[in-house]
Structures are given as structure tokens and as C-alpha cells.
N, C-alpha and C positions, 0 to 999 in steps of 0.2 A: 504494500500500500504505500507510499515513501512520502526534497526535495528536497524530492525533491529530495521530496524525499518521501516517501511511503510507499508499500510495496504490499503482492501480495502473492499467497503459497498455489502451486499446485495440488488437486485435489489426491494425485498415488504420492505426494511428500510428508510419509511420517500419518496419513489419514488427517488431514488438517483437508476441511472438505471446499475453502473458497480460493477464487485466483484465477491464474490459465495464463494462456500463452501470449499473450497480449498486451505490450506495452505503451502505455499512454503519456503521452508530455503535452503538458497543457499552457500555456500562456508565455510568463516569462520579460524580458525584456531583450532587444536586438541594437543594433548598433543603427545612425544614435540610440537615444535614451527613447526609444520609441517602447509601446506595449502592445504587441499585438496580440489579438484576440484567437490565433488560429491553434487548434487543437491537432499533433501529430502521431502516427502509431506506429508502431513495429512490429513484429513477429520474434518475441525473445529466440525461439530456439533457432534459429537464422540468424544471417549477418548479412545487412544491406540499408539502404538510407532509410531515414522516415518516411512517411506517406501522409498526405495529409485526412484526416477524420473529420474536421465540421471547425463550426465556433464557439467559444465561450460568449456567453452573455457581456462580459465585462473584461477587457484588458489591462493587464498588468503587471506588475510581479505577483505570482499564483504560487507560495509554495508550500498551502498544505494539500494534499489530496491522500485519496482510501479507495478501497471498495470492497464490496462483498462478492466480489467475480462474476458479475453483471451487468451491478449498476456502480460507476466512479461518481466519486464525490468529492469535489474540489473547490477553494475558495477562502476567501478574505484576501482579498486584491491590493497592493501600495501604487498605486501612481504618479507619484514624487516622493519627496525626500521625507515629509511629512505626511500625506495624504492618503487614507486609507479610506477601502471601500468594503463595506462585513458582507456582500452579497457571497453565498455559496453556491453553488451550480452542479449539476448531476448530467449524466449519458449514461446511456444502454452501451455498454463495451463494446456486446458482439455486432451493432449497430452502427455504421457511420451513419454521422448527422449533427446536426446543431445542438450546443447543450441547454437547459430548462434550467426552471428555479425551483431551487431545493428548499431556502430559507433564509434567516441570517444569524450571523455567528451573535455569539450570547457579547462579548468583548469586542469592539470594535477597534483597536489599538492590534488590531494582530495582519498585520501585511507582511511578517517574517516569520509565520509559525508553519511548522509540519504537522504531518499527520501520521496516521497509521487506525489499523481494527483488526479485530478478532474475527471479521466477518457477520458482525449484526451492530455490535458496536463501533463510530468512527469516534475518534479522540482527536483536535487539535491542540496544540502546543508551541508557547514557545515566540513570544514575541515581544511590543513595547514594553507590556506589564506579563507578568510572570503565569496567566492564568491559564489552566487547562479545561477545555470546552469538551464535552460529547453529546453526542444525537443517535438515532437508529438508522443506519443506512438506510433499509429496507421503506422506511415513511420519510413524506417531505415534514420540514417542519426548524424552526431555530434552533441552536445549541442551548445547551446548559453546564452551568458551571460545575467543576467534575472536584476542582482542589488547585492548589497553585505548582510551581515547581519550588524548590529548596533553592536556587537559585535565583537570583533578579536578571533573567536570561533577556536580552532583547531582540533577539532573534535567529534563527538558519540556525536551530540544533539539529542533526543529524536525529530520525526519527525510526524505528525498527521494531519488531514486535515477535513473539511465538504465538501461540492461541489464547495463552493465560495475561505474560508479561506484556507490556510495552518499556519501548527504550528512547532514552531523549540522549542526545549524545553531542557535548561540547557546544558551541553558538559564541554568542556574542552577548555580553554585558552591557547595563543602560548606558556604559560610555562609548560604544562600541570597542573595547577591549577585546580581543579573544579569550575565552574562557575553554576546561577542557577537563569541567565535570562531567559525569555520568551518573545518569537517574533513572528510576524507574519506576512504573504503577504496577498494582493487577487491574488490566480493562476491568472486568466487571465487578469493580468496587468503586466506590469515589471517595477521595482524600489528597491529600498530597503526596509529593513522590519523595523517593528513600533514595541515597546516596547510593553508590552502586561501586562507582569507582573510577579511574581517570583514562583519559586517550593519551595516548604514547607522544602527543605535542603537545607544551606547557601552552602555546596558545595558539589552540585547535583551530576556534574559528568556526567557517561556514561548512558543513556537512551534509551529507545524502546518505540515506542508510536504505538495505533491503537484508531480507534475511534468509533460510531454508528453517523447518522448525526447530533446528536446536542452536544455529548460529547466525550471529548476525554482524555485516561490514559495513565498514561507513568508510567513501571517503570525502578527503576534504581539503585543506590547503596544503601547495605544496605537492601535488598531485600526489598523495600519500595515503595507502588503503590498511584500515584496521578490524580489528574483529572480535568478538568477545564471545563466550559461551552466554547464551541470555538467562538461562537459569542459575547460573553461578556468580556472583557479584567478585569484582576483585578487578584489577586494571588490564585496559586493552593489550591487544600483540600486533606486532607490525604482519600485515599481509604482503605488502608488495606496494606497486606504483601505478598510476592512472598513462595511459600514453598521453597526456597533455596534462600542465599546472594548475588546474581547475579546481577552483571552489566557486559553491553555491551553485552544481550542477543538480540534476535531478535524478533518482533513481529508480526502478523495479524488479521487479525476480517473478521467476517460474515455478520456483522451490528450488529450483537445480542451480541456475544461472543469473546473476547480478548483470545488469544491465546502469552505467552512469551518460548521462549525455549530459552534453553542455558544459557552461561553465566560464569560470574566469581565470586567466592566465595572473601571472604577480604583476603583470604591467597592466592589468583591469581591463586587457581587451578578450572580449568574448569569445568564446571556441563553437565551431559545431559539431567536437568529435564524439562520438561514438563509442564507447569500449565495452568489454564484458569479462566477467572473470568467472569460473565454474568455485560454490561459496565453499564447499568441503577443499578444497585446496590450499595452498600458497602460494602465489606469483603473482609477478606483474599479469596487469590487462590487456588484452587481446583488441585489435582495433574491429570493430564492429561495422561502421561505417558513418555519415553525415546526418546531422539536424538539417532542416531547409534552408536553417541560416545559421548564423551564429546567435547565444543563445542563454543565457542565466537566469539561474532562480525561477526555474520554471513548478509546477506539481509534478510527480510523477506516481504513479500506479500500476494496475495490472490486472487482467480476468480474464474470462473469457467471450 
């Protein structure tokens, strides 16, 4: 369910029964500072460009999305430096076409948060104020407030889950600092999140997380890939390398295969690469192929 992070499992991975082969990148921003509204998709278990899917209602930086291997669920938009929009937006996966309105987020301060679900539950996280929002995929309708993070995150934490856990992983502090804590819920409870343990960069930064159901990679600045056991608390391990320097890319998985696209280089200019890494492994990423543009901070997900 991922961004972007949010990602989601195949149904033969481990019997975790939402997801598919289908990957979605949603909005984002392109070169200039434009925000286009156009929704892209892939074929995870393939390697080849994007294709284009429909439109989002509202263009932007887009980067929480989920879904329950259906229906994606994507939204709370920034369109400047300041300016945010709570609309949330939904599609049919196995559907091309324009996307509909879902709702709006409970916090409107969130134009830098990710997502993730368990497949009934979506969870946003992770932006100006520290709040975590959830809804039901399955119904349209607003978010609700779930608990805050343990940190004063203000945005692009790397976002990952199993069926029980979700994972919030390093971001940005209200000064924009990089921060490169790790935190955790159980979806179907609401509270706040528990300290987990740290990413292998003292300042992590912006992240994309997807997961298979017992492990989950994030990467992030630096073009540097991490990974932790989700049920285990305790600090990340180095996975490998992105083929481009990108942060604030987006991400998805099949269960088997992590999918990152996009992204931002250290000199802030935008990428449209492609890569994939197979998650039970170790190594650099694999080039995959091209975005339609170049491309950051987009939602990313997955179904079928």
C-alpha cells in the first residue's frame, strides 16, 4: 500500500489475502514545480515504462495512498510550500479511468503523510502535525483520528505494514530536519505509536516503504535501501542501493517484489527511474524502467 509510499501483498504471500500485481503512482510533482493530476500503472512482475491509468481529482504532491486490492485510496494533496488540500480520492485498480471522491482527511495539515492497510483498514500518517488518521477502504466517507506518532514528524516517513503491524519509518521534523526514528501501530487498534527502532542514516529523511508479510524496505536518501523484520523491533540493516539518488520516491510490492519510482537526486532535480529489488534478498536494485516524466513525492500502491 506505500510514498510513496504504501504498498500492498499478494494474495499466495504468506495467505495475507489483499494486493496483486498492479502498481499505481499517483500525482506527485514534475519539473517545474508543476502538479499534475495524471495517475500511472505498471505490471510489478514485469519490467517496462509506466502506462498511463486516468486522473486524480486534484493535483499535487499525493503521498499517502493504500488499498485493499481493488479499490486505491489516495490523498491529502500540498500545492505549495504551504498549501494543502484534505481531499482523498479512490479507483477501481483492475479499472482504468478517472478517480472519484472518497472523503476528507480528518487533519488537514497532512500534504506529506503516507499510508498503508491491512486490507479493510487504511491508516494515514505523518505530516505538519504528528496525527494518524484511518477510515475503511471498503466505504467512502472522512478519516478519523487513530493517535499521534511519538515523534513531531512533519512529513515523507517511509510507510510499511504486515497484516497486524504498520511501520512509519524516518521523515522529516517540524524544522525540516531529517529525523531516522522508527515507529509502529497495531492497524486494528487506535493509540499512539511505540518506538520501534532507528534506520541505519542518522538523518534519514524522505522514504518509500513496501513490504512481503514478514519484511519490510524502505528507501530513501542517498539512494540507500533498508529493511527490518516488522515483527521484531530493534534497528534497521542496510539492503543495498537504488540505481538513482532519490528521495521522496514512491513505492509498491506484489509480496515478492518492491517496486520504487521516482524521486529526487541531492541536487533536487527529479528522476523518472524505475527500479525493483526481489524483498527476501540483499542487493542493489534492478532498473525496471521510466515514469512518463520525471517525478517526486508521488502515492504509491498496488492490487489487482
Amino acid at each position: 500500500m506505500l510514498v510513496s509510499g504504501a504498498l500492498s501483498l499478494t494474495p499466495s504471500a504468506g495467505g495475507i489475502d489483499w494486493g496483486g500485481g498492479r502498481g499505481i503512482f499517483v500525482c506527485g510533482n514534475d519539473i517545474p514545480e508543476n502538479y499534475p493530476t495524471q495517475i500511472n500503472y505498471i505490471s510489478i512482475d514485469s519490467t517496462s515504462n509506466s502506462a498511463d491509468f486516468g486522473d486524480a481529482l486534484q493535483g499535487g504532491l499525493c503521498t499517502a495512498g493504500c488499498s485493499n486490492g481493488s479499490r486505491g485510496v489516495f490523498g491529502i494533496f500540498r500545492t505549495g510550500a504551504t498549501t494543502y488540500v484534505n481531499d482523498i480520492n479512490y479507483i477501481t485498480i483492475g479499472t482504468l479511468g478517472n478517480a472519484s471522491d472518497f472523503g476528507d482527511a480528518w487533519s488537514t495539515d497532512g500534504g506529506s503523510a503516507r499510508g498503508l492497510s491491512d486490507g479493510s483498514r487504511g491508516i494515514f500518517a505523518g505530516a505538519i502535525d504528528n496525527v494518524i488518521q484511518y477510515f475503511t477502504i471498503a466505504t467512502t466517507g472522512n478519516t478519523t483520528d487513530f493517535g499521534d506518532l511519538t515523534s513531531a514528524t512533519k512529513g515523507n516517513p517511509g510507510a510499511s505494514n504486515d497484516s497486524t503491524r504498520g511501520i512509519f519509518y524516518g521523515g522529516y521534523d517540524v524544522s525540516w530536519g531529517r529525523i531516522n526514528n522508527i515507529e509502529y501501530i497495531t492497524i486494528q487498534t487506535t493509540g499512539n505509536s511505540t518506538d520501534f527502532g532507528d534506520a541505519t542514516l542518522a538523518d534519514a529523511g524522505a522514504w518509500a516503504g513496501a513490504s512481503d508479510t514478514t519484511r519490510a524496505v524502505f528507501a530513501g536518501n542517498d539512494g540507500n535501501i533498508d529493511y527490518i523484520t516488522i515483527q521484531t523491533t530493534g534497528n534497521a540493516t542496510d539492503f543495498g542501493d537504488r540505481t538513482t539518488l532519490g528521495r521522496g520516491a514512491a513505492a509498491c510490492s506484489n509480496g515478492t517484489r518492491a517496486v520504487f519510482a521516482g524521486g529526487y537526486d541531492e541536487t533536487t532535480n527529479k528522476v523518472n527511474v524505475i527500479d525493483y529489488i526481489t524483498i527476501q534478498t540483499t542487493s542493489n536494485a534492478t532498473d525496471f524502467g521510466d515514469l512518463y516524466t520525471r517525478l517526486a513525492t508521488q502515492a504509491g500502491l498496488s492490487g489487482d
